[in-house]
C-alpha positions as CSV (number, residue, x, y, z in Angstrom):
1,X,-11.2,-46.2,19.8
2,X,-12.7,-44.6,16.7
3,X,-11.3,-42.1,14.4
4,X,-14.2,-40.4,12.2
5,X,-13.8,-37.9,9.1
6,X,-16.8,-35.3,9.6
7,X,-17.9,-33.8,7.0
8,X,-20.4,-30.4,8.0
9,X,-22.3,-28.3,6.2
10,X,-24.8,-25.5,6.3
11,X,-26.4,-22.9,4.7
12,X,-28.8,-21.2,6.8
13,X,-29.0,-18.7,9.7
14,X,-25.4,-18.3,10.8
15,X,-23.8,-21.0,9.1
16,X,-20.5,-20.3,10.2
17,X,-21.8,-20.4,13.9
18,X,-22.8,-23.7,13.2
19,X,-20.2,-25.2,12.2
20,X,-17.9,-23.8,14.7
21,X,-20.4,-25.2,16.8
22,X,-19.0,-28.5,15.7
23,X,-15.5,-28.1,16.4
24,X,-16.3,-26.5,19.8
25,X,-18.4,-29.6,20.9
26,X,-15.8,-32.2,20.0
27,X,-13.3,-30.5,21.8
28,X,-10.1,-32.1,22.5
29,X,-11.3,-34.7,20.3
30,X,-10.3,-33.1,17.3
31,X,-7.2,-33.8,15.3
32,X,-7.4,-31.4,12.0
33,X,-9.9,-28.7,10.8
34,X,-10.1,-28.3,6.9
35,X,-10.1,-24.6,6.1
36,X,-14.0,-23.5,5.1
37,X,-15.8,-23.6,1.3
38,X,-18.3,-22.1,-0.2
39,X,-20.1,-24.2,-2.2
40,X,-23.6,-24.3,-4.7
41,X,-26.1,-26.6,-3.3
42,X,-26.0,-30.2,-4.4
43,X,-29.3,-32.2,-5.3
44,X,-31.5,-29.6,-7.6
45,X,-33.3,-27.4,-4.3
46,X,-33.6,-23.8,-5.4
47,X,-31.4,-23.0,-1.9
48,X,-28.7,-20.3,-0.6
49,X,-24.6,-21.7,-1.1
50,X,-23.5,-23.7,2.1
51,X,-20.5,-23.4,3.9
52,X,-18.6,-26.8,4.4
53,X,-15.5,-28.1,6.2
54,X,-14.4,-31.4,6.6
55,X,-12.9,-32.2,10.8
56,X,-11.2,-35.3,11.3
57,X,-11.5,-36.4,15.3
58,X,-10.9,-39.4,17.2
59,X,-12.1,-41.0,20.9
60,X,-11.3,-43.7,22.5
61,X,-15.1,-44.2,23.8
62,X,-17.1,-43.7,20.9
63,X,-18.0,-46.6,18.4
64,X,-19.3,-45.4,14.5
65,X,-23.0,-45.1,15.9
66,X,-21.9,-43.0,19.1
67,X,-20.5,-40.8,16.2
68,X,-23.9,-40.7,14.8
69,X,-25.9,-39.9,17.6
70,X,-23.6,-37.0,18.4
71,X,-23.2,-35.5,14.8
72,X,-27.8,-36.0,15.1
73,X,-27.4,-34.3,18.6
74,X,-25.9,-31.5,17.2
75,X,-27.8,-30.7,14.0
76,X,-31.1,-30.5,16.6
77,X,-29.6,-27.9,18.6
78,X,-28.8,-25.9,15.5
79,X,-32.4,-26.0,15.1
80,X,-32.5,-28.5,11.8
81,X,-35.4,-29.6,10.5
82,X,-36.0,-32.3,7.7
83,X,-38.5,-31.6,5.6
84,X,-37.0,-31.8,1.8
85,X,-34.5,-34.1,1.1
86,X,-31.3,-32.5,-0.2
87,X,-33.1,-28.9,1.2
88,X,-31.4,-26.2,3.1
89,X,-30.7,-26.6,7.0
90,X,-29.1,-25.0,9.4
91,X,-26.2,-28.1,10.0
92,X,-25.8,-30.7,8.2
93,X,-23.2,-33.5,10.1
94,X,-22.3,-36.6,8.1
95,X,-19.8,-39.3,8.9
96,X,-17.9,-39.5,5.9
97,X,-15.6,-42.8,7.4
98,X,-15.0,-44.0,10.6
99,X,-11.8,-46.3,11.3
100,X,-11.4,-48.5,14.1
101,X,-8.4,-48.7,16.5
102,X,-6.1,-50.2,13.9
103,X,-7.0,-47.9,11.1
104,X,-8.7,-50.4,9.3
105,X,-12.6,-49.0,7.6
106,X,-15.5,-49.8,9.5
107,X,-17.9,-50.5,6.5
108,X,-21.5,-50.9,6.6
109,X,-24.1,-51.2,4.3
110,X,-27.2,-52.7,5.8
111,X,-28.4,-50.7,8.2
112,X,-30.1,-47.7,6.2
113,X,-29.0,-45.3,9.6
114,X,-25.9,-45.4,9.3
115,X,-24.0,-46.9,5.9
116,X,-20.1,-46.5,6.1
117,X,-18.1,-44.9,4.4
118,X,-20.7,-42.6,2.9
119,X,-22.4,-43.7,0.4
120,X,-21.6,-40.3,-2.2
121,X,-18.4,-39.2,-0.2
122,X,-16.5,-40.1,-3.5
123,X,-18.8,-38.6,-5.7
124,X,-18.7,-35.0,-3.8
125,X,-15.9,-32.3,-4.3
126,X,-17.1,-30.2,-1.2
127,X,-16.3,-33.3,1.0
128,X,-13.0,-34.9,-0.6
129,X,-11.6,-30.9,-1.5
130,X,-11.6,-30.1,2.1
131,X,-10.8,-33.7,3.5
132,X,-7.7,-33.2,1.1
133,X,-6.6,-30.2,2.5
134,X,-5.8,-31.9,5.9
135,X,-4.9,-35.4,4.9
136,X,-3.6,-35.4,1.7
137,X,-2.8,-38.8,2.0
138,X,-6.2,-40.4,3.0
139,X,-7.8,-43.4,1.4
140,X,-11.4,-43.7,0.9
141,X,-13.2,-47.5,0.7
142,X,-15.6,-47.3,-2.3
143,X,-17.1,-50.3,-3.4
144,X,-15.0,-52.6,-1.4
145,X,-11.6,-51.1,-3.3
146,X,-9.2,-48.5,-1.4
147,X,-8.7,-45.2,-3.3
148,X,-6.5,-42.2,-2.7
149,X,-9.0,-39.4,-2.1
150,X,-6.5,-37.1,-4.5
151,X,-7.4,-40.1,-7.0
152,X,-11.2,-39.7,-6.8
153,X,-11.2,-35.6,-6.6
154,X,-9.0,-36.0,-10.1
155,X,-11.8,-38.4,-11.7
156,X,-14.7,-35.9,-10.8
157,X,-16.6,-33.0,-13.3
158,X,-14.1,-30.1,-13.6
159,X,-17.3,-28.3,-13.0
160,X,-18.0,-29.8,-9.7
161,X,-14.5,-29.0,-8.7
162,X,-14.6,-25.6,-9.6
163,X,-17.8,-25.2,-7.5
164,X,-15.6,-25.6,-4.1
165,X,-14.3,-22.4,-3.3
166,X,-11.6,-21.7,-0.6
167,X,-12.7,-18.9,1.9
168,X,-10.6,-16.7,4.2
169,X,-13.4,-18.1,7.0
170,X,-11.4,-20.0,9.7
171,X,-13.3,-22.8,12.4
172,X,-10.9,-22.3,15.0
173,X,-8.5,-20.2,16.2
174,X,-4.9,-21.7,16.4
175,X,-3.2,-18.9,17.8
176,X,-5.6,-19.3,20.8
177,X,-4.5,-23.4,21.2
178,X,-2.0,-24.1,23.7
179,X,1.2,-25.8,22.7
């Protein structure tokens, strides 16, 4: 078993279509939904402001590269296409950390498909604001060394913090779960 903290992002077409699309392909898999930010685009592309969420899931089948394959399964059917790095797309799905069945980090760093945890998670507001909001207690691995993610938000740009805005926008409906 697996637990992953996904971070998604998009800012074209309907961008919050896609990333309901997320939540509504992992399913039952899903333990918490961040609420959804508007944010500027990262990386220096003259683009429109993304939408972002972080969802936290978990399955019992799926190893850090089945994780992958499904976050790259569902950026193709939003239509995404890489053509500029750091450019606009439709979804963007990255695997901010994946834990194994004790909780413990899976961390790779060889293999240039998949390097866990992400590489800039710690450097990014719109991932650790929204990951925040629905685990307030989560640790990130950066550079070997455990760090609260409240610790790392603190030590980023004000400016880059005040980027990630809180919408009224909502991935899934609660009221519609079953108890």
């Amino acid at each position: 078993m697996t637990r992953a903290v996904l971070s998604i992002g998009s800012n074209l077409g309907d961008r919050l279509g896609h990333l309901r699309s997320v939540v509504e392909a992992l399913g039952e898999r899903v333990i918490a939904v961040s609420p959804v930010y508007t944010t500027a685009p990262w990386g220096g592309v003259d683009q429109d402001d993304y939408l972002n969420a972080v969802v936290v899931a978990q399955d019992s089948d799926f190893d850090d590269y089945a994780w992958l394959r499904f976050g790259q399964q569902l950026e193709q059917a939003s239509g995404r296409v890489r053509e500029i790095r750091w450019g606009a797309r439709t979804l963007d799905v990255d695997i901010v950390q994946c834990t194994d069945g004790t909780g413990t980090p899976i961390a790779r760093d060889t293999d240039p498909d998949l390097i866990l945890p992400h590489p800039q998670a710690h450097n990014r507001a719109f991932v650790l604001t929204p990951w925040l909001a629905v685990e307030p207690s989560a640790q990130l691995l950066v550079d070997g060394v455990t760090h609260p993610i409240a610790d790392l938000l603190t030590e980023l740009d004000q400016s880059e913090k005040d980027g990630v805005i809180r919408t009224d926008l909502v991935l899934r409906d609660e009221s519609a779960r079953s108890c």
